[in-house]
N, C-alpha and C positions, 0 to 999 in steps of 0.2 A: 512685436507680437506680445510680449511678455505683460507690458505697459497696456498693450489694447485688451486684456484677457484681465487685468486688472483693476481694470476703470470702474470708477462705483456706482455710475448712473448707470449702466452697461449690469453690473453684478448686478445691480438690486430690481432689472426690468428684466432681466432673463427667467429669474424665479420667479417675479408676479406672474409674467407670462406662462409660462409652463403651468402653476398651482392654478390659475385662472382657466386655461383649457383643458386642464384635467377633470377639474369641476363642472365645466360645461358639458364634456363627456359624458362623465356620468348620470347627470340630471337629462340629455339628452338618451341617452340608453334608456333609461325609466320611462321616461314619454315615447318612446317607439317600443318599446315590451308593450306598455298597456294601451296603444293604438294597433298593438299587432292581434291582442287576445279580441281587442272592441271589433276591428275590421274582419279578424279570420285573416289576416293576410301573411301569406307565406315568404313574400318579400319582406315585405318591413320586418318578420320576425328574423331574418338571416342579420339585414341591419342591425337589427336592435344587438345582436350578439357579438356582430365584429366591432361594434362602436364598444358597447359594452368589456367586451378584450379590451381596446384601444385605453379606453377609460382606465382599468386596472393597471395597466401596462404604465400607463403614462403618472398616476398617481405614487406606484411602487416605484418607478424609476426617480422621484423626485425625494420619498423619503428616503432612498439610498445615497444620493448625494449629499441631504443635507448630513448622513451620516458620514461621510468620506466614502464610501466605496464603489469607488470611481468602475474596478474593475466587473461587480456585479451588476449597475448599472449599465455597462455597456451591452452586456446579453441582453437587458429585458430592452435597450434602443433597438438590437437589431429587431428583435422578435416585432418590433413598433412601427419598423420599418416593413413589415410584411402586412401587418393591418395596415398603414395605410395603401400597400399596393391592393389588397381587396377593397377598401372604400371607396379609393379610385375608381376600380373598375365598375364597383356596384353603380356608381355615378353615372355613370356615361354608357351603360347597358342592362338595361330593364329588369332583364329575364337571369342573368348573370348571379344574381343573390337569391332567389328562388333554388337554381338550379343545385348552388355551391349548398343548399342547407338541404337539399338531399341527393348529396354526392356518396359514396363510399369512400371509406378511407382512399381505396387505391383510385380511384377517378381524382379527390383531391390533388393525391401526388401527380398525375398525368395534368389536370386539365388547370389548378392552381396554382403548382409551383412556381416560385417567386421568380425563375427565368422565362416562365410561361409568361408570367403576369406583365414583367416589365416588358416583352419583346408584345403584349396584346397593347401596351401603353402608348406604344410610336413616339419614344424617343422623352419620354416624360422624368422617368428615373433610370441611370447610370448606371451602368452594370459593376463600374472600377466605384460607384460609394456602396454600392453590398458586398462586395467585396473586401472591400474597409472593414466594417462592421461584420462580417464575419470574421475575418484574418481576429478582431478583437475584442469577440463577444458570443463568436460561437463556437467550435468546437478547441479545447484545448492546444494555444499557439503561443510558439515562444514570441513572438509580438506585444503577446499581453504581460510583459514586463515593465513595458511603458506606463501602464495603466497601474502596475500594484505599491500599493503605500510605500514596502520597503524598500523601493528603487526609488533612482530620481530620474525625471527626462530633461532630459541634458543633450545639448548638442554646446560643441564650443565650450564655450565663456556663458552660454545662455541656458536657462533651466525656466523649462515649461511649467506655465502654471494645469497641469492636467487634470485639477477639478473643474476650473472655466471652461476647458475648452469642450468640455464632456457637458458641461451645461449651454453652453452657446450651441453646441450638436443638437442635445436635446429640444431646446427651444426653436432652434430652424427646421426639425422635423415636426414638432408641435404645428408649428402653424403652418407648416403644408399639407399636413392632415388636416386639419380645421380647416383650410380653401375649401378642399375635396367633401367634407362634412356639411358643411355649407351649400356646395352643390347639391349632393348627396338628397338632404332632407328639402328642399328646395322643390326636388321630385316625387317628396313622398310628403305631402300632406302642408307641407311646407312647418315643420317640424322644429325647422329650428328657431322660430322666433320669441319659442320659450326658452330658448338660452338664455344665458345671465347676459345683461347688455356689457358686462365691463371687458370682457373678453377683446372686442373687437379692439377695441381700445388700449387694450393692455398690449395687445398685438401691436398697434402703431406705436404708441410709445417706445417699445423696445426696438422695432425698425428705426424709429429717429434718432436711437443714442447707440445703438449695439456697435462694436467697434471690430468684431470679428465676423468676417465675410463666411459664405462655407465653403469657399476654395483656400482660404487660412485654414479653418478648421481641419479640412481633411487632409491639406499638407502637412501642417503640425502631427496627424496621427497617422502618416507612414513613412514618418521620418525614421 
């Protein structure tokens, strides 16, 4: 594990990867804002807001690693994890992004929330990896001692590299959101083919070299 979280082809494709769909994000958010104001369309404008989150989310979460802080970015993964359980769904049902952009607060919590969304998904996203990422990114858990600088993760004789693994997480949630984005815009104007073209690609590359699975990853973080 230790060896696999270390590897440099591995290191240096997970960040292009990541800084690459962050970027696509955003540039995609801008083009569904001004096709939402062009159309009047109240769809593509709920779109353009949870990509837009998605975007910020994912961009913040990437300067905070390259800072060290492992345990900050793990909040803003979980929070990344719940856009993409909305883009998902926006995907695969029409009326779904319309509805959620004028929802009330308290409808959000009823008809959004994130056990709502994955049990609306049919088996898509785990209920035991949100669970994960909350135990250590949302609310205050002795867990998130794994994660903070002045510890070490340590099992054994073995000490976790926990800024990899936290980017290897990051990046295999990146480009599951980017599937579903890809879907997503696919049905709205077909949107995304103003993406930058290198993304796709930076996504493969890091699939042919990554050397951490995400059944590694999430074993390493509830250890």
């Amino acid at each position: 594990m230790s060896l696999a979280a270390t590897d440099e082809r591995a290191r240096a494709a997970r960040r292009a990867a990541c800084i690459a769909i962050a970027s696509a994000l955003e540039h995609l958010a801008a083009t569904a804002g001004t096709g939402a104001f062009v159309f009047r369309s109240e769809e593509l404008r709920a779109v353009s807001i949870v990509v837009e989150i998605a975007a910020e989310l994912a961009s913040a979460t990437v300067s905070l690693l390259e800072a060290g802080k492992v345990y900050a970015a793990a909040a803003l993964i979980r929070q990344l994890v719940e856009a993409e359980y909305l883009i998902a769904l926006f995907a695969t049902d029409a009326t779904a992004a319309a509805t959620w952009r004028r929802s009330s607060p308290e409808e959000i919590r009823r008809m959004f929330a994130p056990k709502v969304l994955r049990q609306r998904a049919a088996g898509i996203f785990r209920d035991s990896e949100y669970w994960v990422h909350c135990d250590l990114g949302g609310h205050p858990n002795p867990k998130g001692i794994m994660l903070l600088s002045s510890h070490r993760l340590r099992r054994g004789t073995v000490e976790y590299p926990r800024l990899e693994i936290q980017w290897a997480d990051l990046c295999q949630h990146l480009a599951r959101l980017w599937s579903h984005v890809v879907e997503l815009f696919r049905h709205n104007g077909d949107w995304i083919s103003s993406a930058p073209d290198s993304v796709d690609g930076r996504i493969a590359h890091w699939r042919d070299v990554e050397t951490l699975r995400s059944d590694i990853v999430i074993a390493a973080m509830t250890q």
